[in-house]
FIMAR-225485 format. One record per residue: residue in three letters; z, y, x of N, C-alpha, C in turn. Coordinates in pm, whole numbers, plus 50000, padded with zeros to 5 digits. Each point is the difference from the previous one (the first is absolute). Example, Ala and Ser with C-alpha at 12.3 -4.5 7.8 and 13.67 -1.06 7.14 Angstrom:
// FIMAR-225485
ALA507804943151319500005011949911500005012050090 SER499285010549965500065011950082500735010949923 
// end
This chain:
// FIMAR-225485
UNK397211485826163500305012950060500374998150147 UNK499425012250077499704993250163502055008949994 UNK500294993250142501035009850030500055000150188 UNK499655010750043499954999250222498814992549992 UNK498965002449914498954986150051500124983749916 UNK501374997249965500104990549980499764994949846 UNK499364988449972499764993149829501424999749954 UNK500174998849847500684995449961501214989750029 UNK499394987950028500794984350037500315010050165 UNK499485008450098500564997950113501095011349971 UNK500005011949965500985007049956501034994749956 UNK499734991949872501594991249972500534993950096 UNK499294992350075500834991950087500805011650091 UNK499285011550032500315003850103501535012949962 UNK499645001649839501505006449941500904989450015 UNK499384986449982501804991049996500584999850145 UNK499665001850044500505000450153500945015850000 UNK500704996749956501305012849950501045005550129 UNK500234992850073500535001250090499894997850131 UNK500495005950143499174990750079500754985050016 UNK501204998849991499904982550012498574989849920 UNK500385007749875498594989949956498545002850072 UNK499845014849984498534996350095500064993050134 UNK501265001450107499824991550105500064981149927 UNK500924997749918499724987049944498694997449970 UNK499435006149944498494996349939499224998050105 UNK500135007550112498864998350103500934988150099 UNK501254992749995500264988650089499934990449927 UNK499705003249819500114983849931498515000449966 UNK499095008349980498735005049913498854999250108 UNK500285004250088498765004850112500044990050119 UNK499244994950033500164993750111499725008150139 UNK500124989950097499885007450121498474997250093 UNK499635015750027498714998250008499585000250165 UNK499364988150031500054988850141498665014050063 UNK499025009149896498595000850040499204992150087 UNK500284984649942498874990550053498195000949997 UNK499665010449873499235000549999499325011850085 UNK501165010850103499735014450048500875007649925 UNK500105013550087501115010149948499555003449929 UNK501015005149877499845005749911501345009849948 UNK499555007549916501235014449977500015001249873 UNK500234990649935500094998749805500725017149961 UNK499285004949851500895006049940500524993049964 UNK501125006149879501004991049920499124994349874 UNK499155007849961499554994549914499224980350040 UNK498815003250107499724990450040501484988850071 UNK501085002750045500994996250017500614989549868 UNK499695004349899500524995249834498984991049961 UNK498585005350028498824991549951500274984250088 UNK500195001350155499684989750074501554994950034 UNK500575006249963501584990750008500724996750171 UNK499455009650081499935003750172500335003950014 UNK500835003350116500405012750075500254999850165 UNK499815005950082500754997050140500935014349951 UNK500335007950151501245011249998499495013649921 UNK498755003650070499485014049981499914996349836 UNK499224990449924499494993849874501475005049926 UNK500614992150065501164997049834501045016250073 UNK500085006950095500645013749971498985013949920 UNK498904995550020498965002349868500715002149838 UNK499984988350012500194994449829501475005849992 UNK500704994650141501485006149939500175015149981 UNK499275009250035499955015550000499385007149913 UNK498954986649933499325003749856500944996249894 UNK500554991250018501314995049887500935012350021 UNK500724999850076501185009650037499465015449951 UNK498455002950002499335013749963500274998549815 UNK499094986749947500205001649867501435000449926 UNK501454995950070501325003249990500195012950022 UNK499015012850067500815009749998500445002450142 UNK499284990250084500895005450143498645005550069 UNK499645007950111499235000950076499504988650052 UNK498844997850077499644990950051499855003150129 UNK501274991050057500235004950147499434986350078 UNK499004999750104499964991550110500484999750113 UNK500884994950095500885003050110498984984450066 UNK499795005350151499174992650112501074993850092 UNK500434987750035501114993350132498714998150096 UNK500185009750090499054992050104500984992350108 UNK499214987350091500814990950091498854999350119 UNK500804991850063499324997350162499794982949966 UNK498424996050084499574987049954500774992049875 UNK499635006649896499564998349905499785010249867 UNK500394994549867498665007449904501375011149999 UNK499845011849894500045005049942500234995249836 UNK501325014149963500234995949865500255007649905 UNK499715001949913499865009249893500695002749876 UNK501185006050014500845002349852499475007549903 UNK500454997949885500105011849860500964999750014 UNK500325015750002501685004850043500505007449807 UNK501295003349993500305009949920501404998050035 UNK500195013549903501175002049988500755006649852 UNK501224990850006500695001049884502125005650058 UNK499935009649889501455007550011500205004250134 UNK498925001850101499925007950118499984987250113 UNK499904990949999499624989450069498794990050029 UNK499524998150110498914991850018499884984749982 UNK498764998049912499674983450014498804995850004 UNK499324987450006499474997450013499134988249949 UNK498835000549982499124984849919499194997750104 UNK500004989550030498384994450119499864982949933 UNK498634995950050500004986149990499884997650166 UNK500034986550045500324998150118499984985049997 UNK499284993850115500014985949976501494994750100 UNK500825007249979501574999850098500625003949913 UNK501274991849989501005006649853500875008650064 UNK500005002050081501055015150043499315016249969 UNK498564997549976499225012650051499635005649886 UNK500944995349877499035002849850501395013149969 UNK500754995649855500195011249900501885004550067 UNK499935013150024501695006050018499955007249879 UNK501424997349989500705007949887500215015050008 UNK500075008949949499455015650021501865004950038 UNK500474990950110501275010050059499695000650161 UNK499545008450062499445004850132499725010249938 UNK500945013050071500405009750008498595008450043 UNK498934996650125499325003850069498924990250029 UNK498625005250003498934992550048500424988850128 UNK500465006950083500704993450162500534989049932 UNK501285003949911500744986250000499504990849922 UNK499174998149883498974993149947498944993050073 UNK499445007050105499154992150114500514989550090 UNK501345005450014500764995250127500574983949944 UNK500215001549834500334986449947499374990049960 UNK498545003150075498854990050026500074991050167 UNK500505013050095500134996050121500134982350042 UNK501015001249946500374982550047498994990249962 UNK499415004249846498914989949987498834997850014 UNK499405009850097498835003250046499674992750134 UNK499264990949982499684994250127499034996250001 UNK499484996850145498634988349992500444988750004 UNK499094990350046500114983949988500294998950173 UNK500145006350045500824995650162501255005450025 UNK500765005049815501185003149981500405008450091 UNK499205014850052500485012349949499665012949918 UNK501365004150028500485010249891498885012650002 UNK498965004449932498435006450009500485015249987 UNK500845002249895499705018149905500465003850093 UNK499225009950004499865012150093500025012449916 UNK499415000049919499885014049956499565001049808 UNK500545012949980499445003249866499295012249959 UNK499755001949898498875009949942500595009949897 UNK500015013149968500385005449945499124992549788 UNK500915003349919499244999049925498355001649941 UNK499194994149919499145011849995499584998249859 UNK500115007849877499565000649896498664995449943 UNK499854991649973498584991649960499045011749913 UNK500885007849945499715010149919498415008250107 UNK500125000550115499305003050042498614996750008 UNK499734984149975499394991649975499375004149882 UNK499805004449883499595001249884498484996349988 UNK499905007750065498304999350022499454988950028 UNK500564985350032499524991350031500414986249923 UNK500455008549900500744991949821500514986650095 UNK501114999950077500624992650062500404991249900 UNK500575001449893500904989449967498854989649875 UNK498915001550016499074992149906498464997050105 UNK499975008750093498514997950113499784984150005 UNK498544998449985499544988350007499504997250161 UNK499805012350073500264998550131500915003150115 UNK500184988750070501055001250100500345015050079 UNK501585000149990500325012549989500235003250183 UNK499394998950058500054999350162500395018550018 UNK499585010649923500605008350066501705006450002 UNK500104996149899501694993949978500734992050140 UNK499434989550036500434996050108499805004250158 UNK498645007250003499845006150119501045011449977 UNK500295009249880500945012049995501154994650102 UNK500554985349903501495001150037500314993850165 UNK498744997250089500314995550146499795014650054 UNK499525006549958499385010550062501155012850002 UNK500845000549913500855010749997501334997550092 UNK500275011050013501254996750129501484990249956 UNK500644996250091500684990349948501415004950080 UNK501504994649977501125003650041500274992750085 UNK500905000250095499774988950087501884990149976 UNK499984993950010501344992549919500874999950154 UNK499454992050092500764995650135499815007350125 UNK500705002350112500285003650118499394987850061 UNK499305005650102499114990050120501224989950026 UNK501345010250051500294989550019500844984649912 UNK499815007049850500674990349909498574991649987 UNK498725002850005498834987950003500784990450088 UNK499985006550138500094989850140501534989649954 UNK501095004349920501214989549983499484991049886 UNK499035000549949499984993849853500134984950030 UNK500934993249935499854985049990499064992949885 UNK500024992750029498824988649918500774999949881 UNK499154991649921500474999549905500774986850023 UNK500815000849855501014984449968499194995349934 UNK499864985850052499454986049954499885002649865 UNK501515001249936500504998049865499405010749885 UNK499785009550045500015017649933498664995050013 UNK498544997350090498915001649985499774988149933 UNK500384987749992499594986049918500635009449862 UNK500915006249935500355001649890498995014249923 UNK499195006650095498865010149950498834994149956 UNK499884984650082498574995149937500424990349880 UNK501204999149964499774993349862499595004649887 UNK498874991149942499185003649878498375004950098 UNK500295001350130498965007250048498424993050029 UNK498505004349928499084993450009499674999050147 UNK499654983050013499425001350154499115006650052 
// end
């Protein structure tokens, strides 16, 4: 019996994932991190489960299809930054508070616990660990939610093809702006210590 698209064996897996701690566990112990050595690519979750991959956009996918079959909406929230990538949460919220699931090849940039009061302050507790590799501080900005629900039509959470309009949506829609010109211009570098402690576990 199909259930969102999905067989049997992927449905179960995807009911045991009961909570979001476990679905963010499953995708940092289960999924690896996806290098796209072979070219970009925009996995559903389903193909996400088949190939055992993920980069950011991939595994807040899977986390918004998990978090959907729990009963929550499937919210995608966009971090855009300056020289460098972009990053992509599955947001929700529980007892009136925001959290969050991402995969991330940086251990600061993955799962918050659902107490952030407000989108702002949930974004803002990425701030520090957002950087490039010439150690600075990137986020700039965020994205209002956007209900995947909208998506339907393009059986997002089982498509055997790459879901690119999903990702053009979420650069394309307007974004909040986090900092004052002149809080860019004071920003210090990062600490030695704080950026060597984001890449542990992190694939080269």
């Amino acid at each position: 019996m199909l259930r969102n698209g999905f067989n049997a064996i992927e449905w179960n897996t995807m009911r045991r994932l009961a909570t979001p701690e476990k679905i963010q566990r499953f995708l940092d112990r289960e999924i690896g991190y996806n290098k796209e050595e072979l070219g970009p690519t925009c996995r559903s979750p389903r193909r996400v489960l088949r190939d055992r991959t993920a980069h950011c956009l991939e595994g807040a996918l899977f986390g918004a299809a998990a978090l959907s079959v729990q009963g929550f909406p499937p919210l995608l929230l966009d971090l855009e930054a300056v020289r460098d990538d972009d990053h992509v949460l599955a947001v929700y919220r529980q007892r009136g508070h925001w959290g969050a699931i991402a995969k991330s090849n940086y251990a600061g940039l993955r799962f918050r616990e659902p107490v952030y009061r407000n989108l702002r302050e949930l974004v803002m507790s990425y701030f520090e660990h957002y950087y490039n590799l010439s150690g600075e501080k990137t986020l700039r900005s965020y994205s209002r939610p956007v209900n995947l629900d909208r998506f339907q039509g393009t059986a997002w959470m089982t498509a055997e093809d790459d879901l690119w309009p999903i990702a053009h949506y979420l650069c394309g829609i307007p974004h909040r702006r986090l900092l004052s010109p002149t809080m860019e211009r004071r920003l210090n570098r990062m600490d030695e210590r704080l950026m060597a402690a984001g890449r542990v576990g992190a694939v080269p």
